[in-house]
N, C-alpha and C positions, 0 to 999 in steps of 0.2 A: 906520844901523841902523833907525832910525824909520822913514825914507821905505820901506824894504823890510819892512816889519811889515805897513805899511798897504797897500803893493800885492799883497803873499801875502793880506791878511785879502778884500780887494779880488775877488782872485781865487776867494777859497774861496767868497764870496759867490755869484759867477756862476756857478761851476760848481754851486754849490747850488740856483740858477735855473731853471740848464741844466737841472739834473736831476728840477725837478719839472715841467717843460713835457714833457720827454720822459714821463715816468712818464703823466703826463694824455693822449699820446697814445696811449701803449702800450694805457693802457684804455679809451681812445674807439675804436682799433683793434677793440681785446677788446668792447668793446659793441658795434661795429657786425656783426663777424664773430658776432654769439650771436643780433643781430637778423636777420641772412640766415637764420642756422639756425631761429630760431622761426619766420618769415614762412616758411618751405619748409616743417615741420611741419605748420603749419596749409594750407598749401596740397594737401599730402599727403591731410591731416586731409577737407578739401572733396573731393576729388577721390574719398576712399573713400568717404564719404557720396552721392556722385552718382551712383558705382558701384553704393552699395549700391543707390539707388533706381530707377536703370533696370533694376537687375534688379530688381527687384520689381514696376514698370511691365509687363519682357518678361513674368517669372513670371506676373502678372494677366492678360495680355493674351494668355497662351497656354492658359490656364484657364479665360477666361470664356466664357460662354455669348455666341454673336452669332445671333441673329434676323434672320435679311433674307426678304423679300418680292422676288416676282419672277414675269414671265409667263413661260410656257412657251407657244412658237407651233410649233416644229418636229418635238416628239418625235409630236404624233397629228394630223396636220393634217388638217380642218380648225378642228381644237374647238382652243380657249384657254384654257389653265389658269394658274389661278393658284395660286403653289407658296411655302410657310411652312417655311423650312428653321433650323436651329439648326446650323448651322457650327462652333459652340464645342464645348469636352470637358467643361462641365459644364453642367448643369440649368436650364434659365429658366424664372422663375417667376413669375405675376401678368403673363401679356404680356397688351399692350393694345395697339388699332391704331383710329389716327385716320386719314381718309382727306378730301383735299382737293382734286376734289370728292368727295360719294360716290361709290362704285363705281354704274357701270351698265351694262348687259347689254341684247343685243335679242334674248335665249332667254325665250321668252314670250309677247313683242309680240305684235302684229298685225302682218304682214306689209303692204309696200305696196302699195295697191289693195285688199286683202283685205274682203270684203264680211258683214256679218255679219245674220242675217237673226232674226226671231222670229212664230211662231202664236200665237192668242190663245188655244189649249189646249194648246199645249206649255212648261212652264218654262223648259226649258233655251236655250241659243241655239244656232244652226248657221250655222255655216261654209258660204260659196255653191260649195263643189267639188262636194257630191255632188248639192248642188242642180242645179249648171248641168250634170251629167250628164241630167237629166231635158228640158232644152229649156225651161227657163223654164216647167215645170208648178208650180212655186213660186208664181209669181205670180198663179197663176190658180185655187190654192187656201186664200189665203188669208195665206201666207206675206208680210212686209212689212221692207223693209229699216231697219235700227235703227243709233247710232251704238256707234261701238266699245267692249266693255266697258272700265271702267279697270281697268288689270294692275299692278299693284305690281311693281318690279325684285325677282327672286328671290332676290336677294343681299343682302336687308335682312332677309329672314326666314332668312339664315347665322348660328346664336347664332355659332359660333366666330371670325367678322368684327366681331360689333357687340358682344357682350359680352367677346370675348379667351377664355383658354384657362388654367388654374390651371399649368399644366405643358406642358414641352414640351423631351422627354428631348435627350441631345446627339447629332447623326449623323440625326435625326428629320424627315423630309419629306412635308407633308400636300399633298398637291392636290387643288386644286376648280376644276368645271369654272367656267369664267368667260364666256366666248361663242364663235359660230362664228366666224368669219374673213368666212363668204360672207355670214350673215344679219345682219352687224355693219357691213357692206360698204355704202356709199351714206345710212347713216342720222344723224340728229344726234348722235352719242354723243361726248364726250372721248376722244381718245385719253391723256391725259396725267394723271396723278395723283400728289399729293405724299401719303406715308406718313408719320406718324411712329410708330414702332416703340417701347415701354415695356416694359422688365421688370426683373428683378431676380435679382441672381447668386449667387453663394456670401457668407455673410456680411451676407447685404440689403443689400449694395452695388449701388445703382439705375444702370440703363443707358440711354439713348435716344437713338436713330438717327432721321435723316430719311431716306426713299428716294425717288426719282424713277419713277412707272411710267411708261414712254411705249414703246404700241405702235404712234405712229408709224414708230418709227425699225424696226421689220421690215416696213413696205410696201414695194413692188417689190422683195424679196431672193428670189434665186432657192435653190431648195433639192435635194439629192439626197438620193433615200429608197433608204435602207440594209435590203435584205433580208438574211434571217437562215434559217436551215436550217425555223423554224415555218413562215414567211410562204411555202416551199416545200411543205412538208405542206398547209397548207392549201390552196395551188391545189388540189393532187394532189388532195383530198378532195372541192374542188368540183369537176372534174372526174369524177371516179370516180362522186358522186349524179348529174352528169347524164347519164352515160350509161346509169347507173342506169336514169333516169326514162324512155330512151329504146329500154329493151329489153324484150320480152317475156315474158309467163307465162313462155314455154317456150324462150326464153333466145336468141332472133333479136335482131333489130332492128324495133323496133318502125316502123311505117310510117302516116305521118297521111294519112287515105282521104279523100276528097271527103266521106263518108258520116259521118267525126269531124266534120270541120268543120262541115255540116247539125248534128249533134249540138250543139258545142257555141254554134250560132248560137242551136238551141232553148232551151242553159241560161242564156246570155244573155238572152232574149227574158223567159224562167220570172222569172230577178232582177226584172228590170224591173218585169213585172207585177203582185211581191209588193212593191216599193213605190209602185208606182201604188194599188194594194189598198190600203196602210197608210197614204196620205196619205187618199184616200178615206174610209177609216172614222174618221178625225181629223177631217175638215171635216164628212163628216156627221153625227156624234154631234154638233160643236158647234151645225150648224144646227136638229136636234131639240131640244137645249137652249134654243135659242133660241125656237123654234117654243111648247114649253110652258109657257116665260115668258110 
């Protein structure tokens, strides 16, 4: 009866073992199954948080003002604009625009070969075109060739390029003219300019952009010009003044006589003579001046 005392006590012992090793699993079980559930919460938790922030990203980034800078070669060719658009649906404000090199331009210049001339009583200077109409009477009244004035690029006296612009509504596109294509053509100018673009959006949340100008990249591109119902009218119109100019008082066809052209070789001749006259009384009042020194 003893030995079966002590192996029942024996027993109730193990099974009391038993039963707290299982109980220990049961709730390592129960914690790891509560620890998957909180680690997914919080992953939940990050995931709406990331949601929440790209929308807020897209939400900003469909609201804000964008500024970009850009050439225009093909809407009027041959002139080159440069064009300041706000792209965004709301308001930029305090833009500002650095340019790397500065901007330059040959609207202005002196053209190549271009001769420039001055009298010792006239201030202003002149251009050798209407001179060299005369045959070199320039030279032999006085007139003396002189070197080129220096011409500031016109684009440094743009406040709206070197000072920026307070505002600059959204949907909003200013153009300026920039240069010609033909007179820009052969000369040392950059083609290529780094921008950096500054302003400020709803909120005074600061924005800046770099942009690349390069109007290399439109040389040798070919282009088709797009006529329109105006660019019709307007033939039509020059048309219609010249036949205008080609018809008479009394509504014939006007006819150019031997007896016109005598005529208008006289009004040529008449030109001529009044500034032969007017360089005349330039050179001789200065030689009387002279004379009574």
């Amino acid at each position: 009866m003893s030995g079966m005392s002590i192996t029942a006590t024996l027993d109730a012992a193990g099974w009391a073992a038993w039963g707290v090793w299982v109980t220990a699993v049961v709730y390592a079980i129960i914690g790891f199954l509560i620890w998957l559930q909180v680690k997914g919460v919080k992953q939940q938790v990050n995931e709406a948080r990331e949601q929440v922030r790209e929308t807020e990203k897209l939400r900003e980034a469909e609201l804000r003002p964008y500024v970009v800078l850009d050439f225009e070669v093909f809407k009027r060719r041959p002139i080159i604009f440069l064009t300041i658009t706000n792209h965004g649906k709301t308001l930029a404000r305090n833009v500002r625009f650095e340019f790397d090199p500065s901007l330059r331009s040959s609207l202005g210049q002196p053209k190549p070969g271009q001769v420039f001339m001055r009298h010792p009583d006239v201030e202003t200077m002149s251009g050798a075109t209407t001179m060299e109409a005369l045959e070199g009477l320039w030279k032999e009244k006085g007139w003396y060739e002189v070197p080129p004035p220096p011409v500031d690029d016109f684009l440094s006296g743009i406040r709206l390029l070197t000072e920026g612009m307070p505002t600059l509504a959204p949907g909003k596109s200013i153009e300026i003219v920039f240069d010609s294509i033909f007179d820009r053509d052969g000369r040392p100018l950059p083609d290529a300019y780094t921008v950096r673009v500054s302003y400020d959006g709803d909120g005074g949340r600061h924005h800046q952009e770099e942009i690349l100008l390069d109007l290399g990249i439109y040389r040798n591109v070919g282009t088709v010009t797009e006529r329109s119902l105006t660019d019709v009218y307007d033939q039509l119109k020059t048309l219609v003044d010249t036949v205008k100019r080609w018809t008479s008082s009394w509504g014939g066809l006007k006819v150019w006589t031997r007896d016109d052209e005598r005529k208008g070789d006289v009004e040529l001749m008449r030109q001529h003579e009044e500034i032969r006259a007017a360089i005349d009384q330039v050179t001789s009042g200065s030689s009387q001046e002279e004379h009574r020194a």
